[in-house]
N, CA and C atoms of all chains as a GROMACS GRO file, in nm:
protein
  579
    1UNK      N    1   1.038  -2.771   0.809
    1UNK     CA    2   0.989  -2.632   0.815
    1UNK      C    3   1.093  -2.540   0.752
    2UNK      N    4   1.056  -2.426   0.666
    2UNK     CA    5   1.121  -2.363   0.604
    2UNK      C    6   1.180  -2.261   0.704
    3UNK      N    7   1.303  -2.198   0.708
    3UNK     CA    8   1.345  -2.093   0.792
    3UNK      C    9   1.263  -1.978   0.802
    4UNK      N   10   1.164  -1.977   0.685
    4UNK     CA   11   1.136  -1.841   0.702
    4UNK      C   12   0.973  -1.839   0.791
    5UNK      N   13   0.956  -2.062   0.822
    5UNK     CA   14   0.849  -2.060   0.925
    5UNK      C   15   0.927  -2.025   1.055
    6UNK      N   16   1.061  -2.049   1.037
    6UNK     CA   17   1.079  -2.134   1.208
    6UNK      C   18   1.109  -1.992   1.231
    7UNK      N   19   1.142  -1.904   1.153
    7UNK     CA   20   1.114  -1.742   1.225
    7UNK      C   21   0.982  -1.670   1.261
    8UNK      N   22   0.883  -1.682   1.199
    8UNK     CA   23   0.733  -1.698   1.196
    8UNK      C   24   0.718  -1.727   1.332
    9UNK      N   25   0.740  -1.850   1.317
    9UNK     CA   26   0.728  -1.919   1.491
    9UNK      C   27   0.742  -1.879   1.586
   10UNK      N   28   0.895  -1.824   1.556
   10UNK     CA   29   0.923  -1.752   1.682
   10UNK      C   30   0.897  -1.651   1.696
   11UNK      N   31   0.884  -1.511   1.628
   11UNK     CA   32   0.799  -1.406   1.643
   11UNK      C   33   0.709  -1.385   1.677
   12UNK      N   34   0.630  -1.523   1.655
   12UNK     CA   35   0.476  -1.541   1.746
   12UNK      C   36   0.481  -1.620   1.846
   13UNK      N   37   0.536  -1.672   1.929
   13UNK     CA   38   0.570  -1.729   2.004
   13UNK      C   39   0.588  -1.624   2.131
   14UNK      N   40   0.698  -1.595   2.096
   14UNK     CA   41   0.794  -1.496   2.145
   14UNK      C   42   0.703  -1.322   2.152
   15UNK      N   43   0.651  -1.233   2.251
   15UNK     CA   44   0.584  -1.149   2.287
   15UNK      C   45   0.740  -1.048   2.206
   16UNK      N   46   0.851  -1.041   2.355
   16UNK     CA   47   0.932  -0.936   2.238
   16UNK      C   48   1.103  -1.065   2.226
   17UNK      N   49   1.134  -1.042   2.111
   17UNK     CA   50   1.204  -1.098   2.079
   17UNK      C   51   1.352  -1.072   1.989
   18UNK      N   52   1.488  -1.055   2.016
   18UNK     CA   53   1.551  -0.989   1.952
   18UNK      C   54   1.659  -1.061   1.868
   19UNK      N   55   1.721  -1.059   1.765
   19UNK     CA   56   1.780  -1.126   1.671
   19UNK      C   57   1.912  -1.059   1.674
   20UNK      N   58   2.002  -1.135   1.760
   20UNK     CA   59   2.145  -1.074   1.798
   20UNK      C   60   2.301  -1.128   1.733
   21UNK      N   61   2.401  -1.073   1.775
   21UNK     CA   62   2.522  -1.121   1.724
   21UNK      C   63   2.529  -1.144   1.841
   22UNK      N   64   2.576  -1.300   1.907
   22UNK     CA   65   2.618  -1.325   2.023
   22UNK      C   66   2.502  -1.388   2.083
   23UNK      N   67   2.522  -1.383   2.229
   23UNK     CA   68   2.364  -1.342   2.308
   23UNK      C   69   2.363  -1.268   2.440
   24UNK      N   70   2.286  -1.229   2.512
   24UNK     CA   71   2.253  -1.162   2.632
   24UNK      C   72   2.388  -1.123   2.693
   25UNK      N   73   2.404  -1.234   2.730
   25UNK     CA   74   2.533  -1.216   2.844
   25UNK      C   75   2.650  -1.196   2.777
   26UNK      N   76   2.696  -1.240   2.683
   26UNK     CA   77   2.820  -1.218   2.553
   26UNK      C   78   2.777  -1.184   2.455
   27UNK      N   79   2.694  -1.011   2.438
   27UNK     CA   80   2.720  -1.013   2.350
   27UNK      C   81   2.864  -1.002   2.222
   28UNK      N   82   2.822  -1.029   2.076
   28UNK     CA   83   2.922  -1.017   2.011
   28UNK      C   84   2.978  -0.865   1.903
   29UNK      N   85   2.894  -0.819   1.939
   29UNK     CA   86   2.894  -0.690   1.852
   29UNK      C   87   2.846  -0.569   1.914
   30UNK      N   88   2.895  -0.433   1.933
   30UNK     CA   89   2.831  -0.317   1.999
   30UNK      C   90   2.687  -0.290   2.019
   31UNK      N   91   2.647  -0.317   1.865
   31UNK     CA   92   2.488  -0.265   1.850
   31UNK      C   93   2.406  -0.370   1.891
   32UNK      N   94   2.427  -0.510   1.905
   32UNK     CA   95   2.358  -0.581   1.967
   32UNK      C   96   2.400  -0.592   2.111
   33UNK      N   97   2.500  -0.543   2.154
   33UNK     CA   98   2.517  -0.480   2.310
   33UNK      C   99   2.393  -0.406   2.367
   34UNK      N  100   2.424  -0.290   2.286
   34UNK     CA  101   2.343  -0.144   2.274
   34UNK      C  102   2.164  -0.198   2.311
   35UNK      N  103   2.122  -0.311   2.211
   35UNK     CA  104   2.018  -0.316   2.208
   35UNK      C  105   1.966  -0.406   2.371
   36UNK      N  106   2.048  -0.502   2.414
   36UNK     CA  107   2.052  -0.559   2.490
   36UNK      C  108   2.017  -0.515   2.632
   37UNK      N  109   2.112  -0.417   2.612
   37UNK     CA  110   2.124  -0.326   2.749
   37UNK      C  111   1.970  -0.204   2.754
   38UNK      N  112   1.886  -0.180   2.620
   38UNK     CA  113   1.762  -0.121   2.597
   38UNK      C  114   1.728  -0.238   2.680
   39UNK      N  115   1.652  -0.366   2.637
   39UNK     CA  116   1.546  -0.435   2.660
   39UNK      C  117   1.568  -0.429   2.852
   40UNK      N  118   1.662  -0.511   2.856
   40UNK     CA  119   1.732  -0.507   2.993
   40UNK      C  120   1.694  -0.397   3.082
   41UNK      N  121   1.715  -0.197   3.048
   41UNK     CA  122   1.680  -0.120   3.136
   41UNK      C  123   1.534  -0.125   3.128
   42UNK      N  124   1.453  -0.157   3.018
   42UNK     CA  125   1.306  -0.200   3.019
   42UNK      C  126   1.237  -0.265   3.134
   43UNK      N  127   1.330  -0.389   3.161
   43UNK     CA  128   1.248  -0.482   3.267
   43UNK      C  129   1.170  -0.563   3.140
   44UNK      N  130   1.205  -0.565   3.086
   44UNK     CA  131   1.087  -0.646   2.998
   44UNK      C  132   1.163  -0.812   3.017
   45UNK      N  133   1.097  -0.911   2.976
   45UNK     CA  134   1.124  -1.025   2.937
   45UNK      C  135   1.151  -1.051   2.804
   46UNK      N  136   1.286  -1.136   2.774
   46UNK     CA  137   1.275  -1.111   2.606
   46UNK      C  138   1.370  -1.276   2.564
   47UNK      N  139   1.319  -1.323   2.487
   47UNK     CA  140   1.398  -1.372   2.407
   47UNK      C  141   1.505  -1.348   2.285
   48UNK      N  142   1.592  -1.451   2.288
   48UNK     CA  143   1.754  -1.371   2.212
   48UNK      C  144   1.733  -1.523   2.103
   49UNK      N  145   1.825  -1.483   2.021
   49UNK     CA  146   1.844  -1.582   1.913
   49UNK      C  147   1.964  -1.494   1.811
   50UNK      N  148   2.046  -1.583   1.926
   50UNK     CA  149   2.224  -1.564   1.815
   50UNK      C  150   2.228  -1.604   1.682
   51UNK      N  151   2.211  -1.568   1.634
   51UNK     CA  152   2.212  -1.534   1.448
   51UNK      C  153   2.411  -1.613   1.452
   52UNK      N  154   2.497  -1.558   1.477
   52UNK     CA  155   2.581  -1.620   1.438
   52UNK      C  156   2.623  -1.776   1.498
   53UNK      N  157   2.544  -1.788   1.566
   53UNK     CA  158   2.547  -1.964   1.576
   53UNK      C  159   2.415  -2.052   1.426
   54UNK      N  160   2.374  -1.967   1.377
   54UNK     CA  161   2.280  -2.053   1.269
   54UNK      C  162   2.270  -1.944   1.175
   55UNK      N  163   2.357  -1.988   1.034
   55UNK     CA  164   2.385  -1.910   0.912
   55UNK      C  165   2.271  -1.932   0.862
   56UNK      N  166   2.211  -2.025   0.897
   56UNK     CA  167   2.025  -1.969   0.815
   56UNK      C  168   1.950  -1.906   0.825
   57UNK      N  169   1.945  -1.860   0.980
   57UNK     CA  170   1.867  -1.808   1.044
   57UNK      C  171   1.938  -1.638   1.025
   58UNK      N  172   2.067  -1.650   1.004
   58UNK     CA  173   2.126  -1.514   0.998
   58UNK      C  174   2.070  -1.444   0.824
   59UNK      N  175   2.075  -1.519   0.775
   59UNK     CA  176   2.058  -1.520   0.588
   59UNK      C  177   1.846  -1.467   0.617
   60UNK      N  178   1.803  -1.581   0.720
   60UNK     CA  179   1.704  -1.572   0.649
   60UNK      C  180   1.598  -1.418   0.760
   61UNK      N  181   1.642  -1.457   0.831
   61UNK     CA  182   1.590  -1.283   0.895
   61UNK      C  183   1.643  -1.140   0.826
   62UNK      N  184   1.708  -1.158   0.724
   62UNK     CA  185   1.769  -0.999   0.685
   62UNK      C  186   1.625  -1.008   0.601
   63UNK      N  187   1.553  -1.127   0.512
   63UNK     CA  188   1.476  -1.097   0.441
   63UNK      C  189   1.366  -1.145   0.488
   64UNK      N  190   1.349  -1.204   0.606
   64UNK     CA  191   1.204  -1.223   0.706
   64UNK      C  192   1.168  -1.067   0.681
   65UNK      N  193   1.228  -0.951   0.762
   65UNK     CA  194   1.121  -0.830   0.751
   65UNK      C  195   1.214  -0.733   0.628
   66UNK      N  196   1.306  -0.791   0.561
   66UNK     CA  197   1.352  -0.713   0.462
   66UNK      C  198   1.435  -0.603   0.483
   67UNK      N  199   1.513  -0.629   0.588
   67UNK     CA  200   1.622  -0.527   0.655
   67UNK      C  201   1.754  -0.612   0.664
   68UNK      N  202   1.855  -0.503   0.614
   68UNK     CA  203   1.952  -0.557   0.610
   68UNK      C  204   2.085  -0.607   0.699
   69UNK      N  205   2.017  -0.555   0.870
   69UNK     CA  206   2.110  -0.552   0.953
   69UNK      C  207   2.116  -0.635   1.059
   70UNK      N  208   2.179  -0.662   1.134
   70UNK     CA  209   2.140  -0.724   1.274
   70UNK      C  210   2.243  -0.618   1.432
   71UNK      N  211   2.119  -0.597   1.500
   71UNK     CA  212   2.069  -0.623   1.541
   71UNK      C  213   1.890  -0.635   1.486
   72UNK      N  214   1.798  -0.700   1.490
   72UNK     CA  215   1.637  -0.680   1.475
   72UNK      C  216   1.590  -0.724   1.612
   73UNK      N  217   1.461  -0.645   1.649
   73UNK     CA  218   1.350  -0.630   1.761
   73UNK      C  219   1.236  -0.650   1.693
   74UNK      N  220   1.145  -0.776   1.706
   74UNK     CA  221   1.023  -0.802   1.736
   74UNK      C  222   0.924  -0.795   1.874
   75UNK      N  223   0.814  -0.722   1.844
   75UNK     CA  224   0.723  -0.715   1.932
   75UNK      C  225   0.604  -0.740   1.908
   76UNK      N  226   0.551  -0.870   1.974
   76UNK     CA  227   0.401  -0.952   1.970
   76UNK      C  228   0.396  -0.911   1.809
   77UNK      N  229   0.510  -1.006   1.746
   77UNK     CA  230   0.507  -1.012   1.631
   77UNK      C  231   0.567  -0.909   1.501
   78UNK      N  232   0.521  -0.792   1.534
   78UNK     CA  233   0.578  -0.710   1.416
   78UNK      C  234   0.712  -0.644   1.434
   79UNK      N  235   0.797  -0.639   1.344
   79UNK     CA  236   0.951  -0.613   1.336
   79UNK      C  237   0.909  -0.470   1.402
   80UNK      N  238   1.024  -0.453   1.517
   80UNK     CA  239   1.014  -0.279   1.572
   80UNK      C  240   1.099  -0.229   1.446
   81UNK      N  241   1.293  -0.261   1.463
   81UNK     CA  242   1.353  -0.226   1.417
   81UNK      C  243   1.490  -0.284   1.450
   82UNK      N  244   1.605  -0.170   1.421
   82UNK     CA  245   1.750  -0.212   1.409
   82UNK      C  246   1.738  -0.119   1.527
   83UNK      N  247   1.930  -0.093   1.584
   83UNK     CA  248   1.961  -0.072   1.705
   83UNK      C  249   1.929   0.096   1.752
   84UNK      N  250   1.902   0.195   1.564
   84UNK     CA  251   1.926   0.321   1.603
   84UNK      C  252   1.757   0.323   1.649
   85UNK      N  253   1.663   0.274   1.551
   85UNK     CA  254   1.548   0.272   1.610
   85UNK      C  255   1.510   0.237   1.728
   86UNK      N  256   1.574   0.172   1.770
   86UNK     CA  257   1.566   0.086   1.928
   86UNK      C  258   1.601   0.220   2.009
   87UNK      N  259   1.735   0.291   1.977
   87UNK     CA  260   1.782   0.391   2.094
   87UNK      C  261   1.683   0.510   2.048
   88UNK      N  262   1.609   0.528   1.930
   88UNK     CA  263   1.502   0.661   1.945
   88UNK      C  264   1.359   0.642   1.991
   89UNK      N  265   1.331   0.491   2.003
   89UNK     CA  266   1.220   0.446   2.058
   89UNK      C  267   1.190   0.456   2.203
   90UNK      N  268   1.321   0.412   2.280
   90UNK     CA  269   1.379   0.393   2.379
   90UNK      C  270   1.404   0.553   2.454
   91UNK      N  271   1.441   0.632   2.376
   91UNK     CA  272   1.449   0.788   2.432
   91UNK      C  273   1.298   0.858   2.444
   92UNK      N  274   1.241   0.781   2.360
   92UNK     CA  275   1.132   0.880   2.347
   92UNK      C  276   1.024   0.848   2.437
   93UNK      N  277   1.036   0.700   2.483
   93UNK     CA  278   0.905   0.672   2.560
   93UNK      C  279   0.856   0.551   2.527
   94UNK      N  280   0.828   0.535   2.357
   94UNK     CA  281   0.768   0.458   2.316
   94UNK      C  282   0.782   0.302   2.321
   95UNK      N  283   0.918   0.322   2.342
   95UNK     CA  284   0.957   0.096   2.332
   95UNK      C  285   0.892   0.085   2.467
   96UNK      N  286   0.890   0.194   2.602
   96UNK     CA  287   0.790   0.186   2.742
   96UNK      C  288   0.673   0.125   2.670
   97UNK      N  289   0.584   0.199   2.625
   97UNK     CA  290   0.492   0.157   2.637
   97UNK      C  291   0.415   0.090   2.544
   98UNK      N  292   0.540   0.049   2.424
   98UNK     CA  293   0.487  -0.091   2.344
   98UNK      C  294   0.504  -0.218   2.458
   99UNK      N  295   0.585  -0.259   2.552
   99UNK     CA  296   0.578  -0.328   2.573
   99UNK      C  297   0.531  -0.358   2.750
  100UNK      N  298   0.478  -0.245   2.780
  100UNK     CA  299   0.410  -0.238   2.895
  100UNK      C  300   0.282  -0.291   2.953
  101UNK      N  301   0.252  -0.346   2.859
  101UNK     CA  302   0.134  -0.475   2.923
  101UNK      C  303   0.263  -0.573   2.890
  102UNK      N  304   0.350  -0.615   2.864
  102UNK     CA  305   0.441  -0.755   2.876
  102UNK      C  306   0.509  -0.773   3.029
  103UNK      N  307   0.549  -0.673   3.108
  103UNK     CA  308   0.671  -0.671   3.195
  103UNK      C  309   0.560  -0.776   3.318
  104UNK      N  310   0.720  -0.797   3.323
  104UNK     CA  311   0.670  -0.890   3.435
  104UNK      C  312   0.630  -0.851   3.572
  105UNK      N  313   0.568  -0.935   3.617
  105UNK     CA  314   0.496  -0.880   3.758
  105UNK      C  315   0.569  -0.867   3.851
  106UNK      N  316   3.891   0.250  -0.817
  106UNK     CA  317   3.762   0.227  -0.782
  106UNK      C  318   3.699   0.370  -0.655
  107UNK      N  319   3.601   0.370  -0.675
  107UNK     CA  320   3.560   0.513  -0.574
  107UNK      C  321   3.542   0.453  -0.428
  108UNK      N  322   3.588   0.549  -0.353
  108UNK     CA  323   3.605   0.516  -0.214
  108UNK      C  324   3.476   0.483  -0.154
  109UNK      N  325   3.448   0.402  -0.067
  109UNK     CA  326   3.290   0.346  -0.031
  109UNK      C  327   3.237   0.467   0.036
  110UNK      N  328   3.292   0.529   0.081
  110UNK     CA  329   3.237   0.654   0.147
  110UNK      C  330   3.165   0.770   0.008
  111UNK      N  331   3.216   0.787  -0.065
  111UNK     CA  332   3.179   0.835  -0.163
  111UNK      C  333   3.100   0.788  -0.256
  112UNK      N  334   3.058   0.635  -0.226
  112UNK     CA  335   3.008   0.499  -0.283
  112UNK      C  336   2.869   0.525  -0.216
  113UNK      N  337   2.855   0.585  -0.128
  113UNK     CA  338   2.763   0.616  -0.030
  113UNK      C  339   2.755   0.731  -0.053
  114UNK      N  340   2.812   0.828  -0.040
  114UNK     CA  341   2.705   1.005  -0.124
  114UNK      C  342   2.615   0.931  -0.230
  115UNK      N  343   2.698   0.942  -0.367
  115UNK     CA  344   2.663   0.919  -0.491
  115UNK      C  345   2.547   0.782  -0.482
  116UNK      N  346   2.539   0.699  -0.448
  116UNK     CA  347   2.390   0.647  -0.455
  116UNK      C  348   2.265   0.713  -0.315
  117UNK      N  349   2.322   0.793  -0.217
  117UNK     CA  350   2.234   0.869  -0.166
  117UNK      C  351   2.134   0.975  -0.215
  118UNK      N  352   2.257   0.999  -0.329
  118UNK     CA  353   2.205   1.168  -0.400
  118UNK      C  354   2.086   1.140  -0.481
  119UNK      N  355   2.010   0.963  -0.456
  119UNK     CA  356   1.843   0.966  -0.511
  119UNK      C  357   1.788   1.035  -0.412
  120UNK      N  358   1.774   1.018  -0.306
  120UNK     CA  359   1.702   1.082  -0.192
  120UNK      C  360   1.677   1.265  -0.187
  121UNK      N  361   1.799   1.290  -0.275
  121UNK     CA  362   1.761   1.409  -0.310
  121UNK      C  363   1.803   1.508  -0.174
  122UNK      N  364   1.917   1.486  -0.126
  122UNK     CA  365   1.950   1.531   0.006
  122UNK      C  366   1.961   1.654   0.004
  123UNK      N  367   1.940   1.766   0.127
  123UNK     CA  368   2.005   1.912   0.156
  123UNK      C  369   2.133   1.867   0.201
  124UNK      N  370   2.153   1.760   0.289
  124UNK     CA  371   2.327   1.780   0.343
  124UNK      C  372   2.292   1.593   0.399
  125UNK      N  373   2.439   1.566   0.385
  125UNK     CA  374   2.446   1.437   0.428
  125UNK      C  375   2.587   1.459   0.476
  126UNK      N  376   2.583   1.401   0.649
  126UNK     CA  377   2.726   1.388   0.749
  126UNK      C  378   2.759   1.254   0.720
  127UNK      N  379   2.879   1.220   0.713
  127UNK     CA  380   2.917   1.070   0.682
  127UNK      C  381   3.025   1.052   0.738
  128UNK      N  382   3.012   1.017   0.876
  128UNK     CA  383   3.143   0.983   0.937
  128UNK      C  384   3.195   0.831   0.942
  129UNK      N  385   3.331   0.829   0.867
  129UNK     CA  386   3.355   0.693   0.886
  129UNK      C  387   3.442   0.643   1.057
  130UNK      N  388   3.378   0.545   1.106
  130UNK     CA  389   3.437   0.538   1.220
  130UNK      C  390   3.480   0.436   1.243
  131UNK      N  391   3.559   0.348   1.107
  131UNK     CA  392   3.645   0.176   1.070
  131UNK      C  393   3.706   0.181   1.182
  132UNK      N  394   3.801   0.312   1.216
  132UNK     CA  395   3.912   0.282   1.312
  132UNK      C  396   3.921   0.228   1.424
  133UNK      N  397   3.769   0.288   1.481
  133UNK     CA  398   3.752   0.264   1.591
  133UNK      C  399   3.700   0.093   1.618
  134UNK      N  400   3.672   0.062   1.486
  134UNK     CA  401   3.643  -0.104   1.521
  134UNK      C  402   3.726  -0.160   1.478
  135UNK      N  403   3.879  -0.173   1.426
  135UNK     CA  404   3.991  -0.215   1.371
  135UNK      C  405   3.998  -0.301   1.441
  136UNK      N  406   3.988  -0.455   1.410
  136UNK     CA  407   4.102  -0.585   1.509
  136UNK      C  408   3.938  -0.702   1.544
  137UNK      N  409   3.827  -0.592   1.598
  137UNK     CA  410   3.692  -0.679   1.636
  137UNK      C  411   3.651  -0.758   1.506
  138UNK      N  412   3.574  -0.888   1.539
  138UNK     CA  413   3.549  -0.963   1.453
  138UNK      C  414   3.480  -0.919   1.287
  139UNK      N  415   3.376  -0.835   1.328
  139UNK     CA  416   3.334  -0.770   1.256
  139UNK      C  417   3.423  -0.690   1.080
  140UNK      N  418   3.513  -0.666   1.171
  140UNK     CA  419   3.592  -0.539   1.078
  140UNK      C  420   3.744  -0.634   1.015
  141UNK      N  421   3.749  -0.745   1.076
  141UNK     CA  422   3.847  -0.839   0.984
  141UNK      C  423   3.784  -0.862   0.827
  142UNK      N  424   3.663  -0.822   0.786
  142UNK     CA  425   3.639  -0.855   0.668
  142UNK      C  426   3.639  -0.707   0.561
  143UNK      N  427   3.688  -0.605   0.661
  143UNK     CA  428   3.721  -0.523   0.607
  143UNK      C  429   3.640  -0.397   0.576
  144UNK      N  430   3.502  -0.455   0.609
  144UNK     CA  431   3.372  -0.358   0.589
  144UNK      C  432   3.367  -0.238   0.626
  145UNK      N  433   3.308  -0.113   0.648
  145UNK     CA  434   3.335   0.006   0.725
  145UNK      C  435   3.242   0.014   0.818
  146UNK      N  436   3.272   0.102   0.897
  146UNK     CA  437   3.150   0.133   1.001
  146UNK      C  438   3.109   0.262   0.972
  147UNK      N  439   3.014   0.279   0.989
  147UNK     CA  440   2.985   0.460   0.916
  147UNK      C  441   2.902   0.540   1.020
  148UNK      N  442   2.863   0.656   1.045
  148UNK     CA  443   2.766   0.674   1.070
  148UNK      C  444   2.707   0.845   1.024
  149UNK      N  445   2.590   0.815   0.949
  149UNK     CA  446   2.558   0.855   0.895
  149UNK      C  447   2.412   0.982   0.913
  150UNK      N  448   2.429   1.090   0.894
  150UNK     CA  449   2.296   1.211   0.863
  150UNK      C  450   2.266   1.241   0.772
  151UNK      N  451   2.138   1.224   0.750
  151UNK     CA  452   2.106   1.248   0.585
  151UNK      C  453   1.964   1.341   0.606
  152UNK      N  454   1.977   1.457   0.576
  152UNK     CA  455   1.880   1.535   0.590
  152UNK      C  456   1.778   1.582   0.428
  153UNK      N  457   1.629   1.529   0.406
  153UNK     CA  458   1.622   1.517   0.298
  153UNK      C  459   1.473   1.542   0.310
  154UNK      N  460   1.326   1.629   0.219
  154UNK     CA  461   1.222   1.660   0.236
  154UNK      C  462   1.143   1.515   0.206
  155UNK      N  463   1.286   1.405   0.117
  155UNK     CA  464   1.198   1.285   0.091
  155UNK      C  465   1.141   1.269   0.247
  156UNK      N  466   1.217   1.305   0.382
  156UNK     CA  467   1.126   1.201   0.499
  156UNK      C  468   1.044   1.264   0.580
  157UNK      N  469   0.944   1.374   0.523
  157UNK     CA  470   0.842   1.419   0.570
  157UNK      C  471   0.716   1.297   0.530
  158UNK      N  472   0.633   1.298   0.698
  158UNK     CA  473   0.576   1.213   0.634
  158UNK      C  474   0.578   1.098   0.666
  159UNK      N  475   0.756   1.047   0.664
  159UNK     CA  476   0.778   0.930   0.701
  159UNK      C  477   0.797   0.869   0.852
  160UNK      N  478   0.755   0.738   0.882
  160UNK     CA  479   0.849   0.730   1.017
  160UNK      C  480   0.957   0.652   0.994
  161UNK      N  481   1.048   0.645   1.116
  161UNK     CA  482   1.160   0.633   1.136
  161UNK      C  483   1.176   0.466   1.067
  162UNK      N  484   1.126   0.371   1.094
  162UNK     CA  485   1.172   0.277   1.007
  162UNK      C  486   1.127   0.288   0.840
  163UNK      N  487   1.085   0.351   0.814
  163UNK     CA  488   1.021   0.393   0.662
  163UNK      C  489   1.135   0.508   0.617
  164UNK      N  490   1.226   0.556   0.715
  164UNK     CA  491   1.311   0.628   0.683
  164UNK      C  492   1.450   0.536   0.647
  165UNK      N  493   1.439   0.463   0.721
  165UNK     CA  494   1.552   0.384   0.726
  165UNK      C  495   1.590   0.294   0.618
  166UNK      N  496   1.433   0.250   0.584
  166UNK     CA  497   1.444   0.157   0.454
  166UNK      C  498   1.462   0.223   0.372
  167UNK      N  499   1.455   0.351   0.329
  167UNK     CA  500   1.460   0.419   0.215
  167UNK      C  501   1.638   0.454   0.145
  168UNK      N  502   1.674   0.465   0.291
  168UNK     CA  503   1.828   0.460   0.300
  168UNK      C  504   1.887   0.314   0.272
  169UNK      N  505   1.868   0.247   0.347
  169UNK     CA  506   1.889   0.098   0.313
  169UNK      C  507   1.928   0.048   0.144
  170UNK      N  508   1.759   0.072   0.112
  170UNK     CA  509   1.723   0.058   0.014
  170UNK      C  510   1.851   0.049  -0.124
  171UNK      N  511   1.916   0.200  -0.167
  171UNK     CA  512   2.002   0.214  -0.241
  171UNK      C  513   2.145   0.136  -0.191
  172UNK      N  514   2.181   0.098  -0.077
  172UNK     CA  515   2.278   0.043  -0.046
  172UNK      C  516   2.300  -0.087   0.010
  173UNK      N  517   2.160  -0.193  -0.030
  173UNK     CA  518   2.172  -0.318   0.006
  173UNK      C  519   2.274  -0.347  -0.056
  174UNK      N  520   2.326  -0.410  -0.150
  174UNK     CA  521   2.410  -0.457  -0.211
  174UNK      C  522   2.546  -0.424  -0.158
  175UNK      N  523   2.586  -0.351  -0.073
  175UNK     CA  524   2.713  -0.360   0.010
  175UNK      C  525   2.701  -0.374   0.136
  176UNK      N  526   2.596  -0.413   0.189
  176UNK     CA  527   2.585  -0.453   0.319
  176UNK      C  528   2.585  -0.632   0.327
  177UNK      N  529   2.629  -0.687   0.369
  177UNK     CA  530   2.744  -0.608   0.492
  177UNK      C  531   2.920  -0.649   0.447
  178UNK      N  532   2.912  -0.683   0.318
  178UNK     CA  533   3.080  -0.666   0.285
  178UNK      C  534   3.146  -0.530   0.252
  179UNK      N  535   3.083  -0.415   0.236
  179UNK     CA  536   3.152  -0.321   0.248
  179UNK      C  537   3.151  -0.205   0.346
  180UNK      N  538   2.963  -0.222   0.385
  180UNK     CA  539   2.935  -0.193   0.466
  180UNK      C  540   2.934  -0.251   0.571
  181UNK      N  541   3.031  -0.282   0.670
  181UNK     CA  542   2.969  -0.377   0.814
  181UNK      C  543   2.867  -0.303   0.907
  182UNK      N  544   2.878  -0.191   0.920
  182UNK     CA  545   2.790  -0.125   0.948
  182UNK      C  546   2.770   0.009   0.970
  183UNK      N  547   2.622   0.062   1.015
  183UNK     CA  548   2.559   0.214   0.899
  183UNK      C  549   2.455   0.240   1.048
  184UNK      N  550   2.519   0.365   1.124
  184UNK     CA  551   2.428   0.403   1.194
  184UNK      C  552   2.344   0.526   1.098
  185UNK      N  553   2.179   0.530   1.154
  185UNK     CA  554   2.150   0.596   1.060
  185UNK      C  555   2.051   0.715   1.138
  186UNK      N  556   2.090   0.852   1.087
  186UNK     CA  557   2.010   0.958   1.137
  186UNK      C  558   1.900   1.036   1.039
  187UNK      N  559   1.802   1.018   1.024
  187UNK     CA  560   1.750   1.044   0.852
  187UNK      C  561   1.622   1.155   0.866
  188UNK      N  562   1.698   1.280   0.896
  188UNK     CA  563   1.540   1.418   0.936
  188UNK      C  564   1.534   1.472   0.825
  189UNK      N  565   1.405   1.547   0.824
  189UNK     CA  566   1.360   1.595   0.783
  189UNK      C  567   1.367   1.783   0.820
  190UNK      N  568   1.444   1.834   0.709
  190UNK     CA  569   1.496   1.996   0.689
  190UNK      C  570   1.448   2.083   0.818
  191UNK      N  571   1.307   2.045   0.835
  191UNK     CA  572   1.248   2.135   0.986
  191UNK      C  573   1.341   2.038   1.137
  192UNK      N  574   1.326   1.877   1.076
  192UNK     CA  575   1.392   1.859   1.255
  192UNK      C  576   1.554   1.862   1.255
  193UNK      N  577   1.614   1.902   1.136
  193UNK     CA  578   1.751   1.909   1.135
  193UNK      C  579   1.803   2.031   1.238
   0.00000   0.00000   0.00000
């Protein structure tokens, strides 16, 4: 499978899903801190995938949705964004209630 | 060679900006893994009529856009604030 399925995969797989430096508990970088600590005050359920443990997967998500950064947020598939979008999504209301049919019971 | 900060006006100035803030903030990540390769950390306001219209990730790419090619060896990283003249 080509990297740019086994990301496919997981985007659909995966309801919300975030593409980090590090992971959850360590993260390795501020902005994937930053984003961490979003999903986290959410309550949401999320899957992580440390980009710097697999240089393919790091290479091949900048051009999965064609952004050049990491941290990235998927939700039931479509790229949200990077970390500043995350904190204006997150202020405004909206990352609530994209993912408010997901939270757990 | 021109300083990356200025590497960053001058390919901004497609966007056609009223004012762009460009704070470099390397220092503050000096020593973390990240910034051993020397990249900068920036963070950035770019106030421009191109992002009427737009949303926020359509803003972002537009910025992006002119400065893939130094991300992420010169750029390590680019917080980004990108309004439009009325929400400035």
């Amino acid at each position: 499978m080509s990297t740019q399925d086994t990301i496919r995969q997981q985007v659909t797989e995966n309801p919300v899903i975030l593409y980090m430096k590090g992971t959850p508990t360590f993260p390795q970088c501020g902005f994937s801190a930053g984003a961490v600590q979003i999903l986290k005050n959410l309550g949401v359920n999320f899957a992580a995938v440390n980009v710097l443990a697999d240089p393919e997967i790091r290479q091949g998500i900048k051009e999965f949705a064609n952004w050049p950064t990491i941290p990235q947020l998927y939700i039931k598939g479509e790229f949200v964004g990077g970390s500043d979008i995350m904190k204006e999504l997150y202020a405004s209301g909206e990352l609530a209630e994209m993912v408010a049919d997901l939270k757990a019971e | 060679m021109m300083s990356i900060a200025d590497e960053i006006r001058t390919r901004l100035a497609a966007l056609a900006p009223e004012n762009i803030e460009l704070f470099d903030d390397s220092a503050a990540h000096a020593g973390h893994a990240g910034a051993a390769s020397g990249g900068g950390h920036f963070e950035l306001t770019i106030v421009s009529n191109a992002f009427i219209g737009k949303k926020t990730l359509e803003r972002h790419r537009m910025v992006y856009q002119p400065l893939s090619d130094l991300i992420p060896h010169r750029i390590h990283a680019l917080s980004i604030r990108a309004l439009t003249p009325d929400e400035f």
